[in-house]
N, C-alpha and C positions, 0 to 999 in steps of 0.2 A: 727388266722382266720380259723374257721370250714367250713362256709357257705359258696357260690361262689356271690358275689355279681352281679345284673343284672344292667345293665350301660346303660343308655340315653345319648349317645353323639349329642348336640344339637350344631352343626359346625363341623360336621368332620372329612370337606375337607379342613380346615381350618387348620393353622398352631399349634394351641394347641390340636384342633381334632387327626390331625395325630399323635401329639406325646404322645396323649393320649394310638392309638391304638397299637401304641408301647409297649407300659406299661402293657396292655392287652394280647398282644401277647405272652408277655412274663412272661405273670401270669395266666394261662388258668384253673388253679386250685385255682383263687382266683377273678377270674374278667371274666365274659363273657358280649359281645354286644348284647341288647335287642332290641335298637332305635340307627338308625343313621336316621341323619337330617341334609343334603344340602343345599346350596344356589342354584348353577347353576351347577356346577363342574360334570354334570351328569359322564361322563367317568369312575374320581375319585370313587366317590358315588358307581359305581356300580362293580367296583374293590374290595373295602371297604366290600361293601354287600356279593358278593361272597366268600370272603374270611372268615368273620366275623359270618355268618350267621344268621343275625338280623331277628327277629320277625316281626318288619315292619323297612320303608324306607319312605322318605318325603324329595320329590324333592321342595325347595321354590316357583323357577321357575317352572309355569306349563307349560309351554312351553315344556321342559325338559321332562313330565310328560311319555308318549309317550315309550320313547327311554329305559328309566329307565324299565319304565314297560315291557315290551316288553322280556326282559332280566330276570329280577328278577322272574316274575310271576310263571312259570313253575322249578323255586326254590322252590316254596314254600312261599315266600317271599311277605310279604303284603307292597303294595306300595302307597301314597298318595301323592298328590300337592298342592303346595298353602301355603301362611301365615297363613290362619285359620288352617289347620292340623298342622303345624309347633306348633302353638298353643297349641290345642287339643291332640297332640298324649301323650304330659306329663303325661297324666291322666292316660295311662297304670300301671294296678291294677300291673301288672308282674317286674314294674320298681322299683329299692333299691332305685340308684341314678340318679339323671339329671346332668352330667355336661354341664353349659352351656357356651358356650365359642362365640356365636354368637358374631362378634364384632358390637360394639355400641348400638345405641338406638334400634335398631332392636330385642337385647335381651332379651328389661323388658318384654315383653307383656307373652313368654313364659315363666320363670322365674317365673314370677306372679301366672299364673295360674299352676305351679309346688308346689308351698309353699302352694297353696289351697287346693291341694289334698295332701298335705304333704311327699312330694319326700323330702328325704336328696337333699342338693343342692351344688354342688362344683362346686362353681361361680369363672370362668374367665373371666366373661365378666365384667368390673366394673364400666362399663356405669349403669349397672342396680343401683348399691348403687348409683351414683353421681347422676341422673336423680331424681328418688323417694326413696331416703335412708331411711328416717321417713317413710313412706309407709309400703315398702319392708321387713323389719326391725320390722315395729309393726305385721305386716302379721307375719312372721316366728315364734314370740312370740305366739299369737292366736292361730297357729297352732302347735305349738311345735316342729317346724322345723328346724335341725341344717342346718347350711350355713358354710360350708368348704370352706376357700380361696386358690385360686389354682396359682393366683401370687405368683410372688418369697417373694415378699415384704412382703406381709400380712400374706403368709404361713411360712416365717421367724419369722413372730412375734406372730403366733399363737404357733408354736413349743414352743416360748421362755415361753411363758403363762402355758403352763402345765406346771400343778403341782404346778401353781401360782394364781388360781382362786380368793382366797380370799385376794390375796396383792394388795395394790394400788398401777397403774401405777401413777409414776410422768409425766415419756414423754416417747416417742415413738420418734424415729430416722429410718427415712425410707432413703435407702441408694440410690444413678441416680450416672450411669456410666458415666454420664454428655454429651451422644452421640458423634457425630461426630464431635460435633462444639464445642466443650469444649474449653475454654480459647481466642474463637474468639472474635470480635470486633463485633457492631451493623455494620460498614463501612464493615469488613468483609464478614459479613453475608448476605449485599445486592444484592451480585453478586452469591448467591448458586443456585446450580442445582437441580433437582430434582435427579439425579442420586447419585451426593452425598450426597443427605440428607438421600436415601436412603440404606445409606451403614453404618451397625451398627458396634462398634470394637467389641463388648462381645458376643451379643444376636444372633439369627436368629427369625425373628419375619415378621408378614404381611406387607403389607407397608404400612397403617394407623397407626397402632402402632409404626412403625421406625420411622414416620414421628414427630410423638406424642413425641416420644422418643426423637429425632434431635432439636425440641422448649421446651425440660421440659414439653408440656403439659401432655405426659402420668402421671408425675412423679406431676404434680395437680390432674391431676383426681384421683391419688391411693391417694392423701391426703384425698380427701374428703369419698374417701373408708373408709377408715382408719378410721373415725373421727365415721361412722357409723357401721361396724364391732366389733368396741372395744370400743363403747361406750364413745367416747372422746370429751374433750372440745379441739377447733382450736389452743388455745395455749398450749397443749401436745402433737403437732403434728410438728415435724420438717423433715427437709431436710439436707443431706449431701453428697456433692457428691464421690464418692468412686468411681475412674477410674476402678481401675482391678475386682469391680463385685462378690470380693469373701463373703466378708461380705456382707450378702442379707439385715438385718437390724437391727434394735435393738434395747430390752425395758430399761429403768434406772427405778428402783424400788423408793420408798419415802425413800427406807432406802441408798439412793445412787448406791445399786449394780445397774452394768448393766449385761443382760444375750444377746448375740449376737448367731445368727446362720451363720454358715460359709459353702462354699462349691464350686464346682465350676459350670461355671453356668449355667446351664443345667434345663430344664423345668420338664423331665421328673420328677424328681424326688416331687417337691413340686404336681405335678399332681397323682404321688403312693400315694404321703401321705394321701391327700386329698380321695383316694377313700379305704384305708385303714386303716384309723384314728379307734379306738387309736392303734392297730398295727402297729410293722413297719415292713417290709418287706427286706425278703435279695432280694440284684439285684446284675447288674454287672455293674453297671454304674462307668465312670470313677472318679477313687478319687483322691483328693485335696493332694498336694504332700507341704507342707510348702517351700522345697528348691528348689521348680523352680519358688515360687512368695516372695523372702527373704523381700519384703518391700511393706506394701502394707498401700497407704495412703490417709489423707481425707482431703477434703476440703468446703467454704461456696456454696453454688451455688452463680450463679451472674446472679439476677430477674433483673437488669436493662436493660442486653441484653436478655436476654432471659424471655421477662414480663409476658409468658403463666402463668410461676409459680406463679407468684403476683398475676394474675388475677383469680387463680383456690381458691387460700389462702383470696382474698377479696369475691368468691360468696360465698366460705364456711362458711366465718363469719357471711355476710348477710342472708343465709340461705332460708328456703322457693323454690321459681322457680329458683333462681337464677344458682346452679348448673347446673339445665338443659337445662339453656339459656347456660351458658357455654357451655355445651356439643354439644348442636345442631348446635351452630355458628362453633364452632372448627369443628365436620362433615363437614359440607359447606365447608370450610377454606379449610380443609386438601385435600379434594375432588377440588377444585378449583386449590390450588399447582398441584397437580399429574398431573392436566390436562393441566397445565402450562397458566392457566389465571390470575394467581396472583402470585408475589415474596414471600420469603420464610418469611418476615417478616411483610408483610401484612398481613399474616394470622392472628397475634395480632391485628392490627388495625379492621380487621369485629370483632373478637372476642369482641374487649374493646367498637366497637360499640352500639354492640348488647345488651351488660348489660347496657350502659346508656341509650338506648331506653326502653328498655322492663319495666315495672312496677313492682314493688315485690308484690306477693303473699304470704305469712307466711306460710299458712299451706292450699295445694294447695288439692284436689282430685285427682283421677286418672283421671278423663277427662279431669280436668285443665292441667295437665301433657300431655299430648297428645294435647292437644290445644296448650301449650306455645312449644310444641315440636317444633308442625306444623308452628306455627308463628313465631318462630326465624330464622326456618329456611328458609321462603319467605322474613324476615324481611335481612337474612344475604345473600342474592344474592343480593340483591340491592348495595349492597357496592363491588360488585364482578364487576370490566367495562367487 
C-alpha cells in the first residue's frame, strides 16, 4: 500500500467503530480519519475527534449538537447534527472509504447514499444487506462499488474466495459460537435474565448484537448477508455451530475441496482487512497458538430452541419484504428484552408474529422498504404487553 487511505467511520462510538480506531492508530502510514459519525456518545465523539483529527464530525443526536461543537470548532474541525447529515456527509469528495458499522436499520439510509457517490463500502452493519439486499447489491453493480465485509463471518469467507473468482461455490458454511445458551433447553431458556444473555463466552460485541447473538438471530441475519454478498441460492447457505470461535467459516468448492479461515477472535483484524484489501498488513495482534486449543469441534445448531434461525432461513427463502419484516420485528424484540418487558423467548413469538401478518412484496422499492420498516415495527409493539 503507497497511498494513505481516508476513512468514514459511520458509528464510532460504537463497538466496531472503536476497534476500527484501533486499527488506524496503529497504521497512521496507511489509514487516516476523514469522517467520524456518532449516535449520542457526544464525550466519546469528541475524545475520538481530538485525537483523530477528522475533517468533519456528526453528532446524530442534535441535542448533543451544542456540546460537541463548542469543543471541536476552534480545532478546526467541521461539526454537523442530525440523521440527514449522518446521511449527507458520505458524499465527502476527500472520503476512499465509508465504514459503516451503524447498528441496524438505522444503517441503510447512509450506506445507500455512499454506493451513489461511489465510496468503497466496508459494511458492518448487515442490517443493510438483510433489509434491502437486491436493492443495495444492484446499487453497488451500477455504480461499480466494492462492498468489503467486515464480519468475521463473511470476511472469512471473502479471504477463502481469493483467488477463487471463477470456481463455483457449492456451499458456504458460516460458523455461531452458539452464545451463552448453547445446549439449553426451551424450559431452560424461560427463566433468562437480561444480564446473562448479555454475557458473550468469545466475542465482546454491543448488546443488541450479544443479544442477536444469545437467540441465533445474529447468526440469521449474516445468512441472509451471505445469500446476497456472494451471490447465493438459500440452499448453499448453511450453519454450524463451533463453540471455541476459531474457525470463522468456510467455503466447499463443486470439486469437494473446502478452503477455511482460522484465527482467533478478534474483530480487529477482519476490520484491517477490509480497509486494506488486496493488501495485508503486518500488526501485532495476538496469534492463534494450535496447542492451547488441541481440539476444537462442531456441531448442528438446534432451530427448535432457538427458532430465530428458522425464521431468518424461512424470510430468506421467501424473499422480497420479508427479511425486513424480520429485521424490524427482532429490533422491537431485542429493544423490549433489554427493557425487560418481554422474556427472552418471546422475542420469537413477535418475531414469528410479525411475518404471518405482514404481506409479501417480491420486489419492493426503497419506500416500500421504509414503509414496511415502519409498519412492522408499530405492527410488533402490539404483541409487546
Amino acid at each position: 500500500m503507497s497511498e494513505t487511505k481516508k476513512i468514514a467511520i459511520i458509528g464510532s462510538t460504537g463497538s466496531i467503530g472503536t476497534q476500527a480506531l484501533e486499527v488506524i492508530r496503529e497504521n497512521p502510514q496507511h489509514f487516516s480519519v476523514e469522517v467520524l459519525v456518532g449516535n449520542s456518545n457526544a464525550d466519546l465523539l469528541i475524545k475520538q475527534a481530538l485525537e483523530f483529527k477528522p475533517n468533519s464530525v456528526v453528532i446524530a443526536d442534535e441535542s448533543k449538537y451544542k456540546q460537541v461543537k463548542d469543543v471541536l470548532f476552534n480545532e478546526g474541525i467541521k461539526v454537523f447534527a442530525g440523521a440527514k447529515a449522518v446521511e449527507q456527509i458520505v458524499e465527502s469528495e476527500s472520503i476512499d472509504i465509508v465504514l459503516a458499522c451503524i447498528v441496524g436499520y438505522a444503517g441503510l439510509a447512509s450506506t445507500i447514499n455512499a454506493i451513489k457517490h461511489k465510496k468503497t463500502i466496508a459494511l458492518a452493519n448487515k442490517e443493510t444487506l438483510v433489509v434491502a439486499g437486491d436493492l443495495v447489491t444492484s446499487l453497488a453493480r451500477e455504480n461499480a462499488v466494492n462492498i468489503y465485509p467486515v464480519d468475521s463471518e463473511h470476511s472469512a469467507i471473502f479471504q477463502c474466495l481469493a483467488g477463487e473468482w471463477d470456481n463455483k461455490i457449492e456451499k458456504i458454511y458460516l460458523t455461531a459460537s452458539g452464545g451463552p445458551f448453547r445446549g439449553k433447553t426451551r424450559k431452560d431458556l424461560e427463566t433468562v435474565t437480561r444480564a446473562q444473555a448479555l454475557k458473550h463466552p468469545n466475542w465482546s460485541m454491543g448488546a443488541k448484537i450479544t443479544i442477536d447473538s444469545a437467540s441465533l438471530m445474529n447468526k440469521g441475519l449474516e445468512v441472509i448477508e451471505a445469500k446476497w454478498l456472494f451471490n447465493l441460492k438459500p440452499e448453499q447457505i448453511d450453519v454450524i455451530v463451533h463453540p471455541q470461535s476459531i474457525v470463522h467459516s468456510l467455503v466447499q468448492f463443486e470439486d469437494g475441496s473446502m478452503k477455511a479461515q482460522m484465527g482467533l477472535p478478534d474483530m480487529k483484524l477482519p476490520i484491517q482487512y477490509a480497509f486494506s484489501y488486496p493488501a495485508r498488513i503486518k500488526n501485532n495482534f495476538k496469534r492463534f497458538d494450535f496447542f492451547n486449543y488441541p481440539t476444537l469441534t462442531f456441531e448442528k445448531p438446534d432451530t427448535e430452541t432457538f427458532t430465530n434461525l428458522a425464521l431468518a432461513f424461512e424470510a430468506m427463502k421467501q424473499g422480497g419484504n420479508m427479511p425486513c419484516v424480520l429485521n424490524a420485528a427482532n429490533e422491537i424484540a431485542v429493544d423490549a428484552f433489554l427493557n425487560d418487558k418481554i422474556k427472552f423467548l418471546e422475542m420469537s413469538a413477535v418475531i414469528e408474529n410479525c411475518l404471518a401478518k405482514t404481506s409479501l412484496i417480491q420486489k419492493p422499492t426503497y419506500q416500500q422498504y421504509i414503509e414496511c420498516d415502519m409498519e412492522t415495527r408499530k405492527l410488533a409493539a402490539t404483541f409487546i404487553k
